[in-house]
PDB file of N, CA, C, O and CB in Angstrom:
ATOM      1  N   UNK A   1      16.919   8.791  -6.607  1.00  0.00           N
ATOM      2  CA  UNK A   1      15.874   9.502  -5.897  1.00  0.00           C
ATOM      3  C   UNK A   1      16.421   9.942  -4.551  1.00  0.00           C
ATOM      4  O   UNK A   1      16.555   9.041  -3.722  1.00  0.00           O
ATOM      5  CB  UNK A   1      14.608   8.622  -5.728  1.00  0.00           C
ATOM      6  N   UNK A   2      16.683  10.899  -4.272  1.00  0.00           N
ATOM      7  CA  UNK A   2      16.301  11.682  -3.165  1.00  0.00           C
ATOM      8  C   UNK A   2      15.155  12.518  -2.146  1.00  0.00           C
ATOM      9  O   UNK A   2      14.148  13.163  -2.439  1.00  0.00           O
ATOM     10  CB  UNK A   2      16.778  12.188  -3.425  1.00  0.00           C
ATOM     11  N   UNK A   3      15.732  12.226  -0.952  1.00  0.00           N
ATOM     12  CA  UNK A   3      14.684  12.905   0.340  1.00  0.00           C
ATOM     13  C   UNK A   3      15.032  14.314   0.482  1.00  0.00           C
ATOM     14  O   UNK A   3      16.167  14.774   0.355  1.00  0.00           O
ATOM     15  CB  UNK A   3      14.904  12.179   1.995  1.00  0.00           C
ATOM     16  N   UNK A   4      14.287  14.770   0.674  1.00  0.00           N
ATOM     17  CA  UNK A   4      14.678  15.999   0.784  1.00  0.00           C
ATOM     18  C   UNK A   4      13.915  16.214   2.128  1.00  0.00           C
ATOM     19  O   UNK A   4      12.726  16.486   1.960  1.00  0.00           O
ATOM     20  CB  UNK A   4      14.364  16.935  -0.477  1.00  0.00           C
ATOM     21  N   UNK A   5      14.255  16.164   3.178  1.00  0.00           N
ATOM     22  CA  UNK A   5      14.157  16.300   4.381  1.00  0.00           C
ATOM     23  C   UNK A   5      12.955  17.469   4.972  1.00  0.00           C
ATOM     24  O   UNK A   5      11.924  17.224   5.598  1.00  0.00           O
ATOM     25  CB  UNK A   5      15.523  16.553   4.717  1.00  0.00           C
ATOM     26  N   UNK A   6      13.471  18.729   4.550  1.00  0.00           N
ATOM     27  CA  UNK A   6      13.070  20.395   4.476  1.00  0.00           C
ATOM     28  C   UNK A   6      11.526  20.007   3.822  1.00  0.00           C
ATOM     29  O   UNK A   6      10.549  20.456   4.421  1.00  0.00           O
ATOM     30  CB  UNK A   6      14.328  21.639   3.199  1.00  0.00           C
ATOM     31  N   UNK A   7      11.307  19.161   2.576  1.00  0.00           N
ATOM     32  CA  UNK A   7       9.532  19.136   2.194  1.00  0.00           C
ATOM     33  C   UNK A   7       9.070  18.157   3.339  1.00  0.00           C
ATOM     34  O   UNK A   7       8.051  18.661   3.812  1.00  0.00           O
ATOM     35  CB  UNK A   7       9.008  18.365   0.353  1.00  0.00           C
ATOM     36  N   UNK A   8       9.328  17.129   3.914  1.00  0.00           N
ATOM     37  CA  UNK A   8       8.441  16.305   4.733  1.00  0.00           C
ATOM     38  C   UNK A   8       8.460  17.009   5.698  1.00  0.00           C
ATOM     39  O   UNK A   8       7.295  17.184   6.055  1.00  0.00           O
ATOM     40  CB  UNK A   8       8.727  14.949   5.032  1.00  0.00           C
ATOM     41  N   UNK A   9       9.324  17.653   6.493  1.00  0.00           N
ATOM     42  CA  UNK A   9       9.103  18.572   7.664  1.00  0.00           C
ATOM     43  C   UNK A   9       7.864  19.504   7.539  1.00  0.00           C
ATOM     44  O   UNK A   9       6.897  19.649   8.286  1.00  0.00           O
ATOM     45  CB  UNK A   9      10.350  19.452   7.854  1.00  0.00           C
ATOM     46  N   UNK A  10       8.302  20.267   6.000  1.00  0.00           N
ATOM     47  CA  UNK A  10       7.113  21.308   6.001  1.00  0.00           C
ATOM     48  C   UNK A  10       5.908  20.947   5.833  1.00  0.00           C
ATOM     49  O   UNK A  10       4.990  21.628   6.290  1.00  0.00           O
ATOM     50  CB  UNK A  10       7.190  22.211   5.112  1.00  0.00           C
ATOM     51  N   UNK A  11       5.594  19.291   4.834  1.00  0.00           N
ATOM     52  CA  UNK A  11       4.298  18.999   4.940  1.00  0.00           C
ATOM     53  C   UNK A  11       3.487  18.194   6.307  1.00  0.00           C
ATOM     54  O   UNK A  11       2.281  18.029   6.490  1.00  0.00           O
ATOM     55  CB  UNK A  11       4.184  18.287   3.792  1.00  0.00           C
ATOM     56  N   UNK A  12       4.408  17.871   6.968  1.00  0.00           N
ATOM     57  CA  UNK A  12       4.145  17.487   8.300  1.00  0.00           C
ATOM     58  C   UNK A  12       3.278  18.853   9.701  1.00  0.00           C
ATOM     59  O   UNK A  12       2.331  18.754  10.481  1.00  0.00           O
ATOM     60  CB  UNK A  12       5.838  16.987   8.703  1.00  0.00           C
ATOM     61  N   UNK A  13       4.443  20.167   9.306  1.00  0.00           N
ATOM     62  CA  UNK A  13       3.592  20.983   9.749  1.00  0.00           C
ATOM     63  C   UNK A  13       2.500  21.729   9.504  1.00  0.00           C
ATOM     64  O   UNK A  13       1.705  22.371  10.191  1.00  0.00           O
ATOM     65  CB  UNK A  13       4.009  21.447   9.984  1.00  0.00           C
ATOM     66  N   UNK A  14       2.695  21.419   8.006  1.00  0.00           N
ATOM     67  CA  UNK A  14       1.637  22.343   7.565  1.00  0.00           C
ATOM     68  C   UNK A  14       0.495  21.121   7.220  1.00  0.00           C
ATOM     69  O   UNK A  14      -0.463  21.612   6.623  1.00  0.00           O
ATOM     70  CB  UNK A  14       2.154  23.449   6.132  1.00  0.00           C
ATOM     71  N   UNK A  15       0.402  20.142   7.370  1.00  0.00           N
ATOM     72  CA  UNK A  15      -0.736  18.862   8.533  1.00  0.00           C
ATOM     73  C   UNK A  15      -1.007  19.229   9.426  1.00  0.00           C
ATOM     74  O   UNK A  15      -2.124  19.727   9.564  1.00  0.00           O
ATOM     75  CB  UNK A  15      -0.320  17.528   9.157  1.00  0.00           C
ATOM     76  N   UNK A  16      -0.068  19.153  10.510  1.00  0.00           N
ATOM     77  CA  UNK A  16      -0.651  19.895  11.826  1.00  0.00           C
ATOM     78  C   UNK A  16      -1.403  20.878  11.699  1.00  0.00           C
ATOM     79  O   UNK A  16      -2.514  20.768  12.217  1.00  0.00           O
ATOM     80  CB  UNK A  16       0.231  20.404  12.651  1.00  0.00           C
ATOM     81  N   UNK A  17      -1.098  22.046  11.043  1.00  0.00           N
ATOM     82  CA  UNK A  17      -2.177  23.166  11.416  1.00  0.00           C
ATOM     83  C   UNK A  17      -3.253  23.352  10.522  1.00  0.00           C
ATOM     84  O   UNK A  17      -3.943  24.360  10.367  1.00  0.00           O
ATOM     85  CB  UNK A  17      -1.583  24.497  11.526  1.00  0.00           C
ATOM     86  N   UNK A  18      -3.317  22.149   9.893  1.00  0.00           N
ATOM     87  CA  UNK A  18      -4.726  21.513   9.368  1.00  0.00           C
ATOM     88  C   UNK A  18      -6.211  20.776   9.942  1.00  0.00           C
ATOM     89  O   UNK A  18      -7.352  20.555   9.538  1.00  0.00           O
ATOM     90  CB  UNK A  18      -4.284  20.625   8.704  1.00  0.00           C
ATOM     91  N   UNK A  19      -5.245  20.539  11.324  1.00  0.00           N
ATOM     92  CA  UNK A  19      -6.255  19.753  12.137  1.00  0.00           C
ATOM     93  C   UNK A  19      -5.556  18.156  12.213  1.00  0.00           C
ATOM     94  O   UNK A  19      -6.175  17.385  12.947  1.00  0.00           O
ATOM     95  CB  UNK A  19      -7.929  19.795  11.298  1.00  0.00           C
ATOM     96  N   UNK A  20      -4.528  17.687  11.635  1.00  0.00           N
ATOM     97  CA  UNK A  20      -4.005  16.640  11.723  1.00  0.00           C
ATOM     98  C   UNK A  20      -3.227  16.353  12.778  1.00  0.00           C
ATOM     99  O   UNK A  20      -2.306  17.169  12.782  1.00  0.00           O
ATOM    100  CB  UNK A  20      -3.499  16.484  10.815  1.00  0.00           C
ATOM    101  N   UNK A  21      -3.129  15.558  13.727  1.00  0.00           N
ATOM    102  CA  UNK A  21      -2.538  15.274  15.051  1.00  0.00           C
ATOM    103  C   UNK A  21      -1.643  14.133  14.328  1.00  0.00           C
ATOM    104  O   UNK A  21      -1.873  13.379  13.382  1.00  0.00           O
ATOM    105  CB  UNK A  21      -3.687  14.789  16.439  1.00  0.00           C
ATOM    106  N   UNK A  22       0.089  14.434  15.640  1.00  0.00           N
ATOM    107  CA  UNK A  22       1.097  14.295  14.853  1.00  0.00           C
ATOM    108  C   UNK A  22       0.836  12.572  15.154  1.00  0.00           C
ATOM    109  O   UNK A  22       1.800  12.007  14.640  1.00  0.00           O
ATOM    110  CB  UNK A  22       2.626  15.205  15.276  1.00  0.00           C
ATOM    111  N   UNK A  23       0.073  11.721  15.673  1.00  0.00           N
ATOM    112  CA  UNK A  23      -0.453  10.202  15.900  1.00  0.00           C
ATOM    113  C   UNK A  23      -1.212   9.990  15.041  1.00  0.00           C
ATOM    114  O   UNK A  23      -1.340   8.780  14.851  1.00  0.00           O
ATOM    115  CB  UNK A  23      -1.129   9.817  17.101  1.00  0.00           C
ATOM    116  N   UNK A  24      -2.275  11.094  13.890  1.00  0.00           N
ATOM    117  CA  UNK A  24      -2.748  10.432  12.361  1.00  0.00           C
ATOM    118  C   UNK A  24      -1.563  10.539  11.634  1.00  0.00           C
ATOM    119  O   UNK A  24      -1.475   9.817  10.641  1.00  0.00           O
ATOM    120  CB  UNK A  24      -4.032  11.254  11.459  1.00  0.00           C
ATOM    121  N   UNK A  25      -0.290  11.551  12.005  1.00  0.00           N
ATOM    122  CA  UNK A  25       0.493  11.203  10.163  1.00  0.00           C
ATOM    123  C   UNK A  25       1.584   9.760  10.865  1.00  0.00           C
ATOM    124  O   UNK A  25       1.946   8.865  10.101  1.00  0.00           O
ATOM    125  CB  UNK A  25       2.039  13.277   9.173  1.00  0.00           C
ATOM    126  N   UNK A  26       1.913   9.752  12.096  1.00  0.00           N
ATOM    127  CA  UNK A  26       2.891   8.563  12.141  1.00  0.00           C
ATOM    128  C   UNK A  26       2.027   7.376  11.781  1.00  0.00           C
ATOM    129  O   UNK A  26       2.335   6.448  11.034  1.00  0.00           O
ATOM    130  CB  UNK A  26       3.634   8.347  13.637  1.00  0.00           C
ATOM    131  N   UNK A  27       1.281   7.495  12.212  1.00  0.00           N
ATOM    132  CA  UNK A  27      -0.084   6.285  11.858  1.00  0.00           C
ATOM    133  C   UNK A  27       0.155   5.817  10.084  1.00  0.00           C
ATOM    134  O   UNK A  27       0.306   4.705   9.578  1.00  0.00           O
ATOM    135  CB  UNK A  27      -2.142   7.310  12.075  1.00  0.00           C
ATOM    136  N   UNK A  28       0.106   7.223   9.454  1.00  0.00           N
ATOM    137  CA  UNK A  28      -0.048   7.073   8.166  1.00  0.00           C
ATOM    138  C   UNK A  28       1.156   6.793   7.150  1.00  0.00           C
ATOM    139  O   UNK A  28       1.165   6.192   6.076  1.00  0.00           O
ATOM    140  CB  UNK A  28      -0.664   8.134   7.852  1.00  0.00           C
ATOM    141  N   UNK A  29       2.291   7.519   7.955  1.00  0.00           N
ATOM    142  CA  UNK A  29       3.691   6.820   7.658  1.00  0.00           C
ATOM    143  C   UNK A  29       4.008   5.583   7.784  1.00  0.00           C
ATOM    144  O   UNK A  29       4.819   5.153   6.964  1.00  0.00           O
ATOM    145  CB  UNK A  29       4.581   7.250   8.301  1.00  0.00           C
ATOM    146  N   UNK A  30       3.472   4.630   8.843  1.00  0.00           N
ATOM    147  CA  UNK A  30       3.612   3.648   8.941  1.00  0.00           C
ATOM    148  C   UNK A  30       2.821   2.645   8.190  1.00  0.00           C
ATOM    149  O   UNK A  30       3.239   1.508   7.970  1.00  0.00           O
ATOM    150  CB  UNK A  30       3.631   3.617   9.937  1.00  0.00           C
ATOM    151  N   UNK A  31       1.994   2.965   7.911  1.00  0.00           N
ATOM    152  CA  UNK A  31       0.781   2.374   6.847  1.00  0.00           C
ATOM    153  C   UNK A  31       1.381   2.307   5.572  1.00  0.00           C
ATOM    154  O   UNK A  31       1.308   1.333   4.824  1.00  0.00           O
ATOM    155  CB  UNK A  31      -0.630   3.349   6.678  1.00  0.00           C
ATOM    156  N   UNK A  32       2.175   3.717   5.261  1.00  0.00           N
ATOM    157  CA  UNK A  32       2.401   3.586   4.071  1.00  0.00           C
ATOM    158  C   UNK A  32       3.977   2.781   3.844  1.00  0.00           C
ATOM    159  O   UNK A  32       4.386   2.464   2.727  1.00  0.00           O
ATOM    160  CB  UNK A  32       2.217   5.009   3.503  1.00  0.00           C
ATOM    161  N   UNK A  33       4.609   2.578   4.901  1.00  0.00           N
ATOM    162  CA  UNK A  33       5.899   2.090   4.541  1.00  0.00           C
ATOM    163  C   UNK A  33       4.910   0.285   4.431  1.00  0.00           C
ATOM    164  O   UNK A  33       4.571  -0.174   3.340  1.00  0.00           O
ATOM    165  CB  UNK A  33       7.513   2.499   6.035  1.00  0.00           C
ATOM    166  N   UNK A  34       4.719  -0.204   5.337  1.00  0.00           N
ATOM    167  CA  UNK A  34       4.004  -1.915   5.489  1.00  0.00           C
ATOM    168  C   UNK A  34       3.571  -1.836   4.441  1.00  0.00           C
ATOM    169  O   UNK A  34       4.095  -2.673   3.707  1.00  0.00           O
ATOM    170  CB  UNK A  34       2.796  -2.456   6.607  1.00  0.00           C
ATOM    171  N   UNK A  35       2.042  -0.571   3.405  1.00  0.00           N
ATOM    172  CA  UNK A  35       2.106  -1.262   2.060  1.00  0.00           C
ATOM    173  C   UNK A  35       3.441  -1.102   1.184  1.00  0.00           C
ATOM    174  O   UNK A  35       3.832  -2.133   0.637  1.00  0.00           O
ATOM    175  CB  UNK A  35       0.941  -0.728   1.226  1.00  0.00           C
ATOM    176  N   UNK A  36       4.050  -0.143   1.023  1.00  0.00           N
ATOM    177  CA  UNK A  36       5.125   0.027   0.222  1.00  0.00           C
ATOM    178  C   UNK A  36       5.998  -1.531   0.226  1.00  0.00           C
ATOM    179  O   UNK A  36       6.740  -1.787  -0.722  1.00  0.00           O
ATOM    180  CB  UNK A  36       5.991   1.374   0.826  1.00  0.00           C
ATOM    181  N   UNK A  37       5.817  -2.571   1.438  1.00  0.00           N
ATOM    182  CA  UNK A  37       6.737  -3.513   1.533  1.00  0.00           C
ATOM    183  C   UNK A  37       6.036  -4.166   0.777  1.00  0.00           C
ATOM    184  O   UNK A  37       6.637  -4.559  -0.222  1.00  0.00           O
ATOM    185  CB  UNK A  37       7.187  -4.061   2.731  1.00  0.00           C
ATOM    186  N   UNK A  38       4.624  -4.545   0.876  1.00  0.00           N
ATOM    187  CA  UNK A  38       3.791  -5.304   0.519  1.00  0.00           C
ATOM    188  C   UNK A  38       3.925  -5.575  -0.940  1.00  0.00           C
ATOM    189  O   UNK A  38       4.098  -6.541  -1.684  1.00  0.00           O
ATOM    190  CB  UNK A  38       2.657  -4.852   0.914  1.00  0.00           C
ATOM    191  N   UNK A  39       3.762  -4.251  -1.012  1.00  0.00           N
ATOM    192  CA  UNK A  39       3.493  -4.077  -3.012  1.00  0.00           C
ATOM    193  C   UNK A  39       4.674  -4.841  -3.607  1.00  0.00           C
ATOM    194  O   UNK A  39       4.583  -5.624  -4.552  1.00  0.00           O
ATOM    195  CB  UNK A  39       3.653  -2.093  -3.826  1.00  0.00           C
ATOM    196  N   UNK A  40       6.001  -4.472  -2.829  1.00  0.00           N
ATOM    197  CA  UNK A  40       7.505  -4.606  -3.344  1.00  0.00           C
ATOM    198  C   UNK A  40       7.450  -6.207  -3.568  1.00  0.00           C
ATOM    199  O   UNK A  40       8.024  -6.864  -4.437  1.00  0.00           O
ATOM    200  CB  UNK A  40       8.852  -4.030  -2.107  1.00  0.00           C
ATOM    201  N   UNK A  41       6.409  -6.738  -2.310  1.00  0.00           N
ATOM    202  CA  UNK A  41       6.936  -8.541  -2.554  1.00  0.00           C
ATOM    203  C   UNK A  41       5.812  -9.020  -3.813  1.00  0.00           C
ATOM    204  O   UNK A  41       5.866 -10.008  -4.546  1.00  0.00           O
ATOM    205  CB  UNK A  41       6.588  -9.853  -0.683  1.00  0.00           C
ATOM    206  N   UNK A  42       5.115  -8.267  -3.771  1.00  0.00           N
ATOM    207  CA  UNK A  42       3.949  -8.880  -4.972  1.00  0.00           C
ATOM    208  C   UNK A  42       4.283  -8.496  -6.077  1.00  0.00           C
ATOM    209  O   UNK A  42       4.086  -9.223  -7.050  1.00  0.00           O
ATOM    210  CB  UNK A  42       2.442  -8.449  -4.916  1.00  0.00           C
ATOM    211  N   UNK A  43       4.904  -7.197  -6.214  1.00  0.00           N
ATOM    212  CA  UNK A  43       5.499  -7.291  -7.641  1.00  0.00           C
ATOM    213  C   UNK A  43       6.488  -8.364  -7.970  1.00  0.00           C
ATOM    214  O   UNK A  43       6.317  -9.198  -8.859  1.00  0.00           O
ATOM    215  CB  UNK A  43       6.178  -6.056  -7.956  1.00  0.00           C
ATOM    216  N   UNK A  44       7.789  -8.266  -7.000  1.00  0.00           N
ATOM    217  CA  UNK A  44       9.178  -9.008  -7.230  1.00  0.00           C
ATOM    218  C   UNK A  44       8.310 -10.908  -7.924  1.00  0.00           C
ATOM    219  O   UNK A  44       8.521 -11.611  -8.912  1.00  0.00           O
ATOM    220  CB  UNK A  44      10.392  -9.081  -5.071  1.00  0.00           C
ATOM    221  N   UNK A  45       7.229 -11.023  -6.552  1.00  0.00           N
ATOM    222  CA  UNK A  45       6.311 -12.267  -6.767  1.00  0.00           C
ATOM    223  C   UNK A  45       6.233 -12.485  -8.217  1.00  0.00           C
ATOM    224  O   UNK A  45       6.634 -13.528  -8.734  1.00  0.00           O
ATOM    225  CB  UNK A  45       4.806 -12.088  -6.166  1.00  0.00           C
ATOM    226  N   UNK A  46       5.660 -11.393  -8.957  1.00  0.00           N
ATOM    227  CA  UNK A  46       4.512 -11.413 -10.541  1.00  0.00           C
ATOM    228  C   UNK A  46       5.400 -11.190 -11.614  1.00  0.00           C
ATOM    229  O   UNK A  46       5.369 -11.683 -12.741  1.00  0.00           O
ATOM    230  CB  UNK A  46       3.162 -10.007 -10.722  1.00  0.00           C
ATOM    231  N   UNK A  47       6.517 -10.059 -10.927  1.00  0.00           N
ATOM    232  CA  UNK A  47       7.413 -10.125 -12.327  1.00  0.00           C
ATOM    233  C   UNK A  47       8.187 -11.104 -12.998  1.00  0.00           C
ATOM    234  O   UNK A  47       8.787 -11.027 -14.070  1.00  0.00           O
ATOM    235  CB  UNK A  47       8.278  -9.351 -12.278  1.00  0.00           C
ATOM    236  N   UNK A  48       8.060 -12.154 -12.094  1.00  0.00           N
ATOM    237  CA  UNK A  48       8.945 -13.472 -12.660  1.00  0.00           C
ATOM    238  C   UNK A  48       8.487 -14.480 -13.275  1.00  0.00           C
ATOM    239  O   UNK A  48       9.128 -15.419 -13.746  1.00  0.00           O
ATOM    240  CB  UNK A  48       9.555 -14.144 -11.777  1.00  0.00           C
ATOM    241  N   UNK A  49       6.829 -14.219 -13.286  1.00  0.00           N
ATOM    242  CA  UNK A  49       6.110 -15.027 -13.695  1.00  0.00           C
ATOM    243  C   UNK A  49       5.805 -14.829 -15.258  1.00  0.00           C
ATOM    244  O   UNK A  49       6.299 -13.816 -15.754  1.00  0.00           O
ATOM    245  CB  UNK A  49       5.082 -15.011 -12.855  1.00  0.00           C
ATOM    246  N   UNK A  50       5.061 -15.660 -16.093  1.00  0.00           N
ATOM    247  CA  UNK A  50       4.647 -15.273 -16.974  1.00  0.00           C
ATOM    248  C   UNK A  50       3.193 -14.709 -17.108  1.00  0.00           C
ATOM    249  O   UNK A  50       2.263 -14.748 -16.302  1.00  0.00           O
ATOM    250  CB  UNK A  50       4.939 -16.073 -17.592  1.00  0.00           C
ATOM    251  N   UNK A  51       3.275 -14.140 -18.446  1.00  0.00           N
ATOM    252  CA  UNK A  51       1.965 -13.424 -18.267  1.00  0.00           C
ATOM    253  C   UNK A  51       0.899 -14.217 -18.003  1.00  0.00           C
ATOM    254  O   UNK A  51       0.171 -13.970 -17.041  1.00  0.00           O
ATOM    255  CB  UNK A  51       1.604 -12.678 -19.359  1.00  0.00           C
ATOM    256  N   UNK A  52       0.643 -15.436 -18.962  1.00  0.00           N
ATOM    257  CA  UNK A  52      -0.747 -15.985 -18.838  1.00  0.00           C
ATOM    258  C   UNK A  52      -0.760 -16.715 -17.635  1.00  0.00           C
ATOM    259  O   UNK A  52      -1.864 -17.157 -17.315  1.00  0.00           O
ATOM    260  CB  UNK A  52      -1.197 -16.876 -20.004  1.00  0.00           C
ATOM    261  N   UNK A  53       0.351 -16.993 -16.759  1.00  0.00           N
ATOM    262  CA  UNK A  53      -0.177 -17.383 -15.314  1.00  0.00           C
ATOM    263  C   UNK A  53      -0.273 -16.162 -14.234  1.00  0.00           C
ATOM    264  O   UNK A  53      -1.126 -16.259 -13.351  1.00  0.00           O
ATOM    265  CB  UNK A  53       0.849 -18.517 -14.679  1.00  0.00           C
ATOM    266  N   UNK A  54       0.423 -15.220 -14.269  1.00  0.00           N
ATOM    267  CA  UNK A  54      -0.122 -13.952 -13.799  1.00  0.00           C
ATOM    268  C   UNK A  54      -1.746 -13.705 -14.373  1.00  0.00           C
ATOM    269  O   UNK A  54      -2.527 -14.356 -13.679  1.00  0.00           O
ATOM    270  CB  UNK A  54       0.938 -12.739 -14.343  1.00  0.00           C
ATOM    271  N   UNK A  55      -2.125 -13.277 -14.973  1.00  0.00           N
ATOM    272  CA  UNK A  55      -3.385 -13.421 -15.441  1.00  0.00           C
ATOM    273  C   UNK A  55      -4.555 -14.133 -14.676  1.00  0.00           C
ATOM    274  O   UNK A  55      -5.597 -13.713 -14.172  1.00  0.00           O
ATOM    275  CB  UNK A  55      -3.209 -14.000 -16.544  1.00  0.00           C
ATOM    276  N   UNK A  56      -3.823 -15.715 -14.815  1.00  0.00           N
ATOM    277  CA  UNK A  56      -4.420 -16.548 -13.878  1.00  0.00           C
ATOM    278  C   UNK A  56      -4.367 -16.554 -12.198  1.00  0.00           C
ATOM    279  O   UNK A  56      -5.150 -16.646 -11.253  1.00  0.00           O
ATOM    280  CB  UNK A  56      -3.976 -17.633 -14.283  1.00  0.00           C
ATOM    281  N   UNK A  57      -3.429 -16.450 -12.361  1.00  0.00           N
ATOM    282  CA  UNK A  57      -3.517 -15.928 -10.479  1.00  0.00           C
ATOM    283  C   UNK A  57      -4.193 -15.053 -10.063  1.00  0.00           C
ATOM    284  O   UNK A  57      -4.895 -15.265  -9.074  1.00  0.00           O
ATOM    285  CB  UNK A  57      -2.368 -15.386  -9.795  1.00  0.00           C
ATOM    286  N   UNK A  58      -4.181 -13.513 -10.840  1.00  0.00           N
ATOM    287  CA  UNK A  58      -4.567 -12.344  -9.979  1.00  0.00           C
ATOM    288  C   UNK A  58      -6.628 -13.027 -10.306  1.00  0.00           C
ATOM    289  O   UNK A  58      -7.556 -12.678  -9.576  1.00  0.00           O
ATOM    290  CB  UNK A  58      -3.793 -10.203 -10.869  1.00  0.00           C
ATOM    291  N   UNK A  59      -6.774 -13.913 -11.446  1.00  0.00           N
ATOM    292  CA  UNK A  59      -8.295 -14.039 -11.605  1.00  0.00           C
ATOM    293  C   UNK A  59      -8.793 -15.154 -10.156  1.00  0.00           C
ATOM    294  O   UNK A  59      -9.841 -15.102  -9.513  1.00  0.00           O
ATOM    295  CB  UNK A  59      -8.680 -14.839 -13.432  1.00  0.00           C
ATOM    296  N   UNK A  60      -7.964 -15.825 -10.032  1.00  0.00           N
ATOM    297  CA  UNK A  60      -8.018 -16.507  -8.920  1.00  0.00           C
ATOM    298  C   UNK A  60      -8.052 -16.118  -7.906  1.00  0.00           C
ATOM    299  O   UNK A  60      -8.701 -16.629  -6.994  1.00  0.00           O
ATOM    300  CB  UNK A  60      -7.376 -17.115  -8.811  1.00  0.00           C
ATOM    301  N   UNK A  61      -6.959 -14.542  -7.775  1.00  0.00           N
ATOM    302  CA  UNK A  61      -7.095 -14.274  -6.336  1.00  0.00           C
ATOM    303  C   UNK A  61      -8.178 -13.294  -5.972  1.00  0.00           C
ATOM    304  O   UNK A  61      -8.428 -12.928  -4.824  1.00  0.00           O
ATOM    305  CB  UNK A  61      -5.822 -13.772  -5.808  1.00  0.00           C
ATOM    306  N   UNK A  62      -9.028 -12.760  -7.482  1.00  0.00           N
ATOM    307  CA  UNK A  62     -10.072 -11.644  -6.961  1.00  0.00           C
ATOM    308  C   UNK A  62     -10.833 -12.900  -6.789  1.00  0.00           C
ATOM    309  O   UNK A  62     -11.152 -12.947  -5.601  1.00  0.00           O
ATOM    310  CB  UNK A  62     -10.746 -10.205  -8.018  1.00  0.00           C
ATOM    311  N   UNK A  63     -11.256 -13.897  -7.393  1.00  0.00           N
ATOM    312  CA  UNK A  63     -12.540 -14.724  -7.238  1.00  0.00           C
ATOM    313  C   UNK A  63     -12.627 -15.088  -6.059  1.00  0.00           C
ATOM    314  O   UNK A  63     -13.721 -15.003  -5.501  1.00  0.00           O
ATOM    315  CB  UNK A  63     -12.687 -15.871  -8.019  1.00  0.00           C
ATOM    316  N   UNK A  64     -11.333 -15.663  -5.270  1.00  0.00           N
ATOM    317  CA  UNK A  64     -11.278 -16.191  -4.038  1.00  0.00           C
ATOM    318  C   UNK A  64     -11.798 -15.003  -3.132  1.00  0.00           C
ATOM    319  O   UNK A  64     -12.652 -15.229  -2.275  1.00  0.00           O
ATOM    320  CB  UNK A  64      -9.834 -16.732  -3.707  1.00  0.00           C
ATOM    321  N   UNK A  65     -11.155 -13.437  -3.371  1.00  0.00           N
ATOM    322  CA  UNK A  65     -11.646 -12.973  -2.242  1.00  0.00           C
ATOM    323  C   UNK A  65     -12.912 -12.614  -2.254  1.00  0.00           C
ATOM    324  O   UNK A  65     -13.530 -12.365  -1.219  1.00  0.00           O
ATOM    325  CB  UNK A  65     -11.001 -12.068  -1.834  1.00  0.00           C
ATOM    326  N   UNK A  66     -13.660 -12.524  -3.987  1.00  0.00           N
ATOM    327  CA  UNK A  66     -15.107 -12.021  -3.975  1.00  0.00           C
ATOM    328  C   UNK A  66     -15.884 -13.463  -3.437  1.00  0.00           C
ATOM    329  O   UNK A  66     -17.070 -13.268  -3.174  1.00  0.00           O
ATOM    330  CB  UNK A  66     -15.677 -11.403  -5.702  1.00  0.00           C
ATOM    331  N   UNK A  67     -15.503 -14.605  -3.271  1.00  0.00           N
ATOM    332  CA  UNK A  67     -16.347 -15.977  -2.970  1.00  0.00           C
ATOM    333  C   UNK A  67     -15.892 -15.467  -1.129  1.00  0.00           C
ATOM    334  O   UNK A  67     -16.937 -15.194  -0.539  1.00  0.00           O
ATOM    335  CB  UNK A  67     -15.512 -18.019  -3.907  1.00  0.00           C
ATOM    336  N   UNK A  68     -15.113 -15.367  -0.556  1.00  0.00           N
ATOM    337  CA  UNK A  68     -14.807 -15.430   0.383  1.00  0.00           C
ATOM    338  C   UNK A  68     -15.839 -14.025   1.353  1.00  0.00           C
ATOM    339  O   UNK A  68     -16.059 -14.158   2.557  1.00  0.00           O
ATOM    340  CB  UNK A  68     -13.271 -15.488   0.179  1.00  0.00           C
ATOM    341  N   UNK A  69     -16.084 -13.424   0.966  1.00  0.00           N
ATOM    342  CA  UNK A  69     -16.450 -12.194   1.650  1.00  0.00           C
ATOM    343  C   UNK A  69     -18.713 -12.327   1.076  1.00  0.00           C
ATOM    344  O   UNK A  69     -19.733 -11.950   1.654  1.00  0.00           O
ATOM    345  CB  UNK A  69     -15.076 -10.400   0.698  1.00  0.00           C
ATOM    346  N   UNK A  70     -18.364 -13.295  -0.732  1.00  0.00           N
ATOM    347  CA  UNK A  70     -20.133 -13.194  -0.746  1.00  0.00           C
ATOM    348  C   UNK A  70     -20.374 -14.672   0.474  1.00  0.00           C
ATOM    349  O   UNK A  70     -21.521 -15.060   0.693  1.00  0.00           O
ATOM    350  CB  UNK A  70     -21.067 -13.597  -2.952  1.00  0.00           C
ATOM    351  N   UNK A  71     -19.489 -15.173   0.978  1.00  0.00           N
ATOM    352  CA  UNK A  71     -19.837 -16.381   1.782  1.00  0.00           C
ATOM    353  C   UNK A  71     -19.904 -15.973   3.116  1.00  0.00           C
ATOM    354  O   UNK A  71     -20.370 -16.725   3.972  1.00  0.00           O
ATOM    355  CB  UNK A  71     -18.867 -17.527   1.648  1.00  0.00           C
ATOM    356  N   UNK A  72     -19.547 -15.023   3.341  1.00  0.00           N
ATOM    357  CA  UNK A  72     -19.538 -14.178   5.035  1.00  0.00           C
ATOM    358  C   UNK A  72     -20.967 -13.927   5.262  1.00  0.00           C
ATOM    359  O   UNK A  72     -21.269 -14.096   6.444  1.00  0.00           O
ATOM    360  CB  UNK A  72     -18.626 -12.423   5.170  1.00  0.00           C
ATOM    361  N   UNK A  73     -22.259 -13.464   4.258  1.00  0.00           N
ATOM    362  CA  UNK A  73     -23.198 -12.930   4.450  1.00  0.00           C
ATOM    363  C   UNK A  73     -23.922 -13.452   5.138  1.00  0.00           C
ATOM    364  O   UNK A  73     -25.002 -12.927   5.410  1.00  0.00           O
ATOM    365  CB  UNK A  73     -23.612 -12.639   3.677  1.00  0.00           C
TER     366      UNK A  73
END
């Protein structure tokens, strides 16, 4: 995979004269590299696992956050 330099330039300006200020796309570059890291460790995390405890984890980890957020109310 390659960057091709010449398209992010052009979609960067042609953001700007969308109404996008060049502090929403660094904002958004940076957002997207921190998840891009994120994702990278949760996969590397899941792919080593097996399925039926993957399974079990990700059910564990929505329950925890849906118990965690219906307990905020």
């Amino acid at each position: 995979m390659s960057i091709n330099f010449a398209d992010i330039l052009s979609q960067i300006l042609l953001s700007t004269a969308h109404g996008l200020s060049l502090e929403h796309i660094e904002n958004m570059i940076v957002s997207s590299l921190i998840h891009g890291l994120v994702y990278g460790v949760i996969f590397k995390l899941f792919h080593a696992l097996p399925l039926p405890l993957t399974i079990l984890v990700a059910i564990l980890g929505v329950g925890g956050i849906w118990y965690y957020f219906k307990s905020r109310r």
